[in-house]
C-alpha positions as CSV (number, residue, x, y, z in Angstrom):
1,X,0.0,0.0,0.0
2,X,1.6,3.2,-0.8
3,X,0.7,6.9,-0.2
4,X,1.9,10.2,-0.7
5,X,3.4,12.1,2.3
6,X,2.1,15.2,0.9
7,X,-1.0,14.7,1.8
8,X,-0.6,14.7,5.3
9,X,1.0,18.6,4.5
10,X,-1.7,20.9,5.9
11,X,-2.1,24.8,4.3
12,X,0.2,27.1,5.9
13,X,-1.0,29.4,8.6
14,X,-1.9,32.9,7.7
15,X,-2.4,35.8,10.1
16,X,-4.5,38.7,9.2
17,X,-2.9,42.2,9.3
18,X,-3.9,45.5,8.0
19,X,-0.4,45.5,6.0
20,X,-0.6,44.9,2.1
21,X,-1.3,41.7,1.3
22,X,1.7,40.2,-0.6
23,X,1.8,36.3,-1.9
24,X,4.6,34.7,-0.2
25,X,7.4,32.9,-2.2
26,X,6.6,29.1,-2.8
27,X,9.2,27.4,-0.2
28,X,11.3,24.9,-2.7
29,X,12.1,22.1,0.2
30,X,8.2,21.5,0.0
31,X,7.0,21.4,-3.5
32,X,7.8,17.4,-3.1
33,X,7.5,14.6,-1.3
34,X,8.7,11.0,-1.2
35,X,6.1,8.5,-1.2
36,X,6.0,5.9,1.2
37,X,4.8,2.4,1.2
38,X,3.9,-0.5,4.3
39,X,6.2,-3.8,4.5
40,X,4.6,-6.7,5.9
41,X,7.1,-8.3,8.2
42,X,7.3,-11.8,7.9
43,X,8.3,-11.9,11.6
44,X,4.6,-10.2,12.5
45,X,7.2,-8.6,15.3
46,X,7.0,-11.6,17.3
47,X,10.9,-12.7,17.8
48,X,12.0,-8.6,19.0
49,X,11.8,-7.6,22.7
50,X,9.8,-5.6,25.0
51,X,10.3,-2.2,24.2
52,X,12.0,-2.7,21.1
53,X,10.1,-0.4,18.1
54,X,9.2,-3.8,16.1
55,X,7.9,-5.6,19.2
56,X,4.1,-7.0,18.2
57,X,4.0,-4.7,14.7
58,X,3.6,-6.3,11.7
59,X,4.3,-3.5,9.1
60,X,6.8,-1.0,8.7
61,X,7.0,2.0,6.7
62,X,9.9,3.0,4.5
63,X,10.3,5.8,2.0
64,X,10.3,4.7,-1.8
65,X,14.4,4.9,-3.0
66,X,15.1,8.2,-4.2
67,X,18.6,9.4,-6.2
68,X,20.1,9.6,-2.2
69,X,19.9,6.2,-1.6
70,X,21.1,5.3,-5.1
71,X,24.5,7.4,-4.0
72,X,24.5,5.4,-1.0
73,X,24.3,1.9,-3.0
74,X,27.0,3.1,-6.0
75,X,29.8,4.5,-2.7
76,X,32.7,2.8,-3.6
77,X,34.0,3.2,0.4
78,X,30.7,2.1,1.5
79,X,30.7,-1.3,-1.4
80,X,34.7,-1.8,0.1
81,X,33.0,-2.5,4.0
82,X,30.0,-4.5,2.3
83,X,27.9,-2.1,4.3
84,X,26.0,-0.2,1.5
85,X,22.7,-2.5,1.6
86,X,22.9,-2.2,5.2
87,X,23.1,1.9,4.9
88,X,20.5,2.5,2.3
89,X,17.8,0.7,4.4
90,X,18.3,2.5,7.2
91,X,18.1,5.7,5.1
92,X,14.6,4.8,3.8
93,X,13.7,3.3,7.3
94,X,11.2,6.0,8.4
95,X,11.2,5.4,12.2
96,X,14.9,6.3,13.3
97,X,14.7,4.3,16.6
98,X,14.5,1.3,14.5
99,X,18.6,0.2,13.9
100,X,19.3,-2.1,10.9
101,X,21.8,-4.3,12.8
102,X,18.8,-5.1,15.5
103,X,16.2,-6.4,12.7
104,X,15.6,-9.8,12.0
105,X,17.6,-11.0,9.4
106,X,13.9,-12.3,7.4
107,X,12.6,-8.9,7.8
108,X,15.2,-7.1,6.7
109,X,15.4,-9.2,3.2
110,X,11.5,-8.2,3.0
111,X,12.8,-4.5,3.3
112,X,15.6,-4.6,0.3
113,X,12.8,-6.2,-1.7
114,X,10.2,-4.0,-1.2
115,X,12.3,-1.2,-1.4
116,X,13.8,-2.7,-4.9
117,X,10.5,-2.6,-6.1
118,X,9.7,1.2,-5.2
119,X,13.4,2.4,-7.2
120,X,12.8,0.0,-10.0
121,X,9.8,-1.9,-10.3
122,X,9.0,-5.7,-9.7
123,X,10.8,-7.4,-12.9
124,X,14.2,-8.8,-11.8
125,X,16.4,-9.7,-15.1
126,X,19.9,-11.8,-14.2
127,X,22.1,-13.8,-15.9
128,X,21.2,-17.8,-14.6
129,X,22.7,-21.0,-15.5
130,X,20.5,-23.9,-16.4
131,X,21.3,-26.4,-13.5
132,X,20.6,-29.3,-16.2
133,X,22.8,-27.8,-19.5
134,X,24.9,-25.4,-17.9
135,X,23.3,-22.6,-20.5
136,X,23.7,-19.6,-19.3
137,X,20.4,-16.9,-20.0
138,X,18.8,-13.9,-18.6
139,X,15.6,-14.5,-16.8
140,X,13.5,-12.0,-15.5
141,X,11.4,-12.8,-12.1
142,X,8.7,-11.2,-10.7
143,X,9.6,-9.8,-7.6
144,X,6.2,-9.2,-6.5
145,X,5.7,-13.3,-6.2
146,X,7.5,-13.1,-3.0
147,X,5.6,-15.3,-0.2
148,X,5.9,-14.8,3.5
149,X,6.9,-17.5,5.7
150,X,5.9,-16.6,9.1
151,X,8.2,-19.5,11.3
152,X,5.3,-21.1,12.0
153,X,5.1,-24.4,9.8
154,X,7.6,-26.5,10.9
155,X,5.8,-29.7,10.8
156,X,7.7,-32.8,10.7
157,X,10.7,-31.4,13.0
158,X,10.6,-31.5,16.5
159,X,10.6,-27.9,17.8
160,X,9.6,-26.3,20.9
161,X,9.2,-22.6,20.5
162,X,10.5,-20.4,24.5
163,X,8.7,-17.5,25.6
164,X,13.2,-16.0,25.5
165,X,12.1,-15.8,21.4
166,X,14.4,-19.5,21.4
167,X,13.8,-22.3,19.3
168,X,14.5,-25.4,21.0
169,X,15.4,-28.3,18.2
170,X,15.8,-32.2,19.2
171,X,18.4,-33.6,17.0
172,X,17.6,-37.1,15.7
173,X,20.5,-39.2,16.2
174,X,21.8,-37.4,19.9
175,X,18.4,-36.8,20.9
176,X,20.2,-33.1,21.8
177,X,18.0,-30.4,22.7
178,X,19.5,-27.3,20.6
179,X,18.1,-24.1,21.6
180,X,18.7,-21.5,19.1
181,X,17.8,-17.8,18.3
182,X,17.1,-15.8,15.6
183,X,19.6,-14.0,13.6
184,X,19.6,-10.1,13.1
185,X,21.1,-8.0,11.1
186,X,24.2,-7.6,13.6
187,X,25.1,-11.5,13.0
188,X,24.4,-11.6,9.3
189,X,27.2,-8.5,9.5
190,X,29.4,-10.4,12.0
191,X,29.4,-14.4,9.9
192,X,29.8,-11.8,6.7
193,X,33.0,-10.3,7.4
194,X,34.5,-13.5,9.2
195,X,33.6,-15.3,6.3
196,X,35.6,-12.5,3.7
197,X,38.2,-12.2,6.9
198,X,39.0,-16.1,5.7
199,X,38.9,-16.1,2.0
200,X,41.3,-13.3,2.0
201,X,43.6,-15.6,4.3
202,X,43.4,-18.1,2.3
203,X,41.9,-20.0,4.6
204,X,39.0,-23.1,4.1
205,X,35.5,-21.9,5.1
206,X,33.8,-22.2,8.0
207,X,30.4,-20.7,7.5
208,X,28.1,-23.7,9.1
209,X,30.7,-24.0,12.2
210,X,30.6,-20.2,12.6
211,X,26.6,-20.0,12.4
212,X,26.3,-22.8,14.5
213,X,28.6,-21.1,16.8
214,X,26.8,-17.9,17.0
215,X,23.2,-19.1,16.9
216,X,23.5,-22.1,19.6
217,X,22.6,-20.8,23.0
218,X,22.4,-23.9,25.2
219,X,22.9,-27.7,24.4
220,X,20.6,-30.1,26.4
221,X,20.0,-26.5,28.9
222,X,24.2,-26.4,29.4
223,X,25.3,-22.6,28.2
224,X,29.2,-23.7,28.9
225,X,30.7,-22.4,25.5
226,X,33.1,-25.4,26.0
227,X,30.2,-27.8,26.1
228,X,28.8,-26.2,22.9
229,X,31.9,-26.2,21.2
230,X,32.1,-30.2,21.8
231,X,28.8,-30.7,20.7
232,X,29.7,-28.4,17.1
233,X,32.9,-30.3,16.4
234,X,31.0,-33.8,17.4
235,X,27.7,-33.8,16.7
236,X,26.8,-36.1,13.7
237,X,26.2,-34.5,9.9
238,X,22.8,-35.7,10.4
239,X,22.3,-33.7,12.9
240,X,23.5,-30.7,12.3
241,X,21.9,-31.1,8.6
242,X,18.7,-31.4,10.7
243,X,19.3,-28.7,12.8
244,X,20.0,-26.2,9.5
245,X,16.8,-27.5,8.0
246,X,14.6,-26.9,11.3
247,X,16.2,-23.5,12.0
248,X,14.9,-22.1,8.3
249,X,11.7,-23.7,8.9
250,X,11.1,-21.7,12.2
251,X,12.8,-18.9,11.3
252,X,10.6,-15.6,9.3
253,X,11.8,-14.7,6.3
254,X,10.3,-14.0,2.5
255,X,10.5,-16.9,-0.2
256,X,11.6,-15.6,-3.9
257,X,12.2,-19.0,-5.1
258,X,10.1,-19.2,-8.9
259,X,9.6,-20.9,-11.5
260,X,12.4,-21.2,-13.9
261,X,12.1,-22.5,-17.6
262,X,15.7,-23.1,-19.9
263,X,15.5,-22.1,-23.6
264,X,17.9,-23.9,-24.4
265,X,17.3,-27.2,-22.9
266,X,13.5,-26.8,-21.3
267,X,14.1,-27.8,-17.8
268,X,11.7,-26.5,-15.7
269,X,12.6,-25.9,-12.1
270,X,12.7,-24.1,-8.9
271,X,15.2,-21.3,-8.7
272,X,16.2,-18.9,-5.9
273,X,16.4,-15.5,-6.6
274,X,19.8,-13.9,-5.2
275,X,19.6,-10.9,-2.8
276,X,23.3,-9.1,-3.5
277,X,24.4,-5.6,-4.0
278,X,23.6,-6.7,-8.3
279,X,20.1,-7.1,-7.0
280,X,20.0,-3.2,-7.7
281,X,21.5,-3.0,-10.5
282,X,19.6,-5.0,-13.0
283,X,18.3,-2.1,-15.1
């Protein structure tokens, strides 16, 4: 739903005098008016804390992109820190209180998508490979196919949800109980920079030890970070496989995965949409 800030602008005050009447200048700074639209937050504000802005909303209103947030997203310094994504939601974020690195990671994908869509429209054109052939294609998706998944269906894994905002997940082979939280924008940052902090060493990844690692709080109710660690480096693939699976069951978030069909080759098949900084550059 979008609507025009303008007309919430009432007509300027006047005060009668007995001096001439003269029409005053028009005042440039308000002959416009970004237009502003309502996300739906896959979260419904359920997994942020008392007294956090988000707690209980499920909407939030950001500006459309305007040519300021298009500097922000084309900064080389900002590209060089992998931080320009980050700073151009939080410049179309209308309620200041709320802090990028505090949202829930599933949110604030919804955000860069909607916010796509107000700069640019909902058709997403990007090179894809065929996963059968190998061709190589452009494919347009429709970004406004998005679906919400609200952390709620998670039938078929053993879950128990906390009133903390923890998911506790019994693994099938240790029979651990896992409890988990949701990741915000400040882990997404955090497993983002280790991960580029270790490819420029040279160094193998890490990223489902690291996640695991910042996303376990308690194994079988023990919070000892040495107990955790043991249960990381031991705990069977099954296991952890089934733990990864549950987690992005229970956790928020917005699907783009569509339809895909190869000219080439004719495969038809179910394809992710990628959310990088390209995402915004596809015109």
């Amino acid at each position: 739903m979008a609507r025009n800030n303008g007309d919430r602008l009432g007509a300027p005050h006047t005060q009668v005098s007995n001096a001439p009447i003269s029409e005053a200048p028009p005042n440039p700074a308000m002959a416009f008016s970004t237009p502003t639209t309502f996300v739906e937050l896959p979260s419904k504000g359920r997994l942020y804390p008392e007294g956090h802005p988000l707690n209980g909303r499920e909407q939030i209103e950001i500006r459309f992109m305007t040519a300021k947030e298009e500097d922000i997203l084309t900064s080389e310094a900002l590209l060089k820190k992998g931080i320009a994504i980050d700073r151009m939601i939080q410049s179309v974020i209308l309620d200041k209180t709320i802090k990028v690195e505090e949202l829930v990671v599933g949110d604030k994908n919804a955000i860069i998508i909607a916010a796509r869509i107000s700069g640019y429209g909902n058709d997403y054109e990007v090179g894809v490979s065929c996963p059968n052939c190998g061709s190589r294609a452009e494919y347009t998706f429709d970004l406004n196919k998005g679906t919400i998944q609200d952390g709620q269906d998670y039938e078929g894994y053993e879950v128990e949800m906390t009133e903390n905002n923890t998911f506790i997940i019994t693994t099938p082979s240790l029979k651990a109980q896992v409890e988990m939280r949701p990741m915000y924008g400040v882990d997404e940052k955090y497993l983002t920079q280790l991960a580029a902090n270790r490819k420029a060493k040279k160094m193998p990844s890490t990223s489902t030890t690291d996640q695991l690692r910042r996303l376990i709080v308690s194994v079988n109710g023990n919070t000892d970070g040495a107990y955790r660690e043991s249960f990381i480096a031991n705990a069977p693939a099954r296991d952890t496989r089934y733990l990864r699976q549950a987690y992005r069951k229970v956790m928020p978030n917005i699907d783009l995965t569509q339809e895909y069909v190869c000219s080439s080759c004719g495969t038809e098949t179910e394809m992710a949409v990628p959310l990088t900084v390209k995402f915004f550059w596809s015109q």
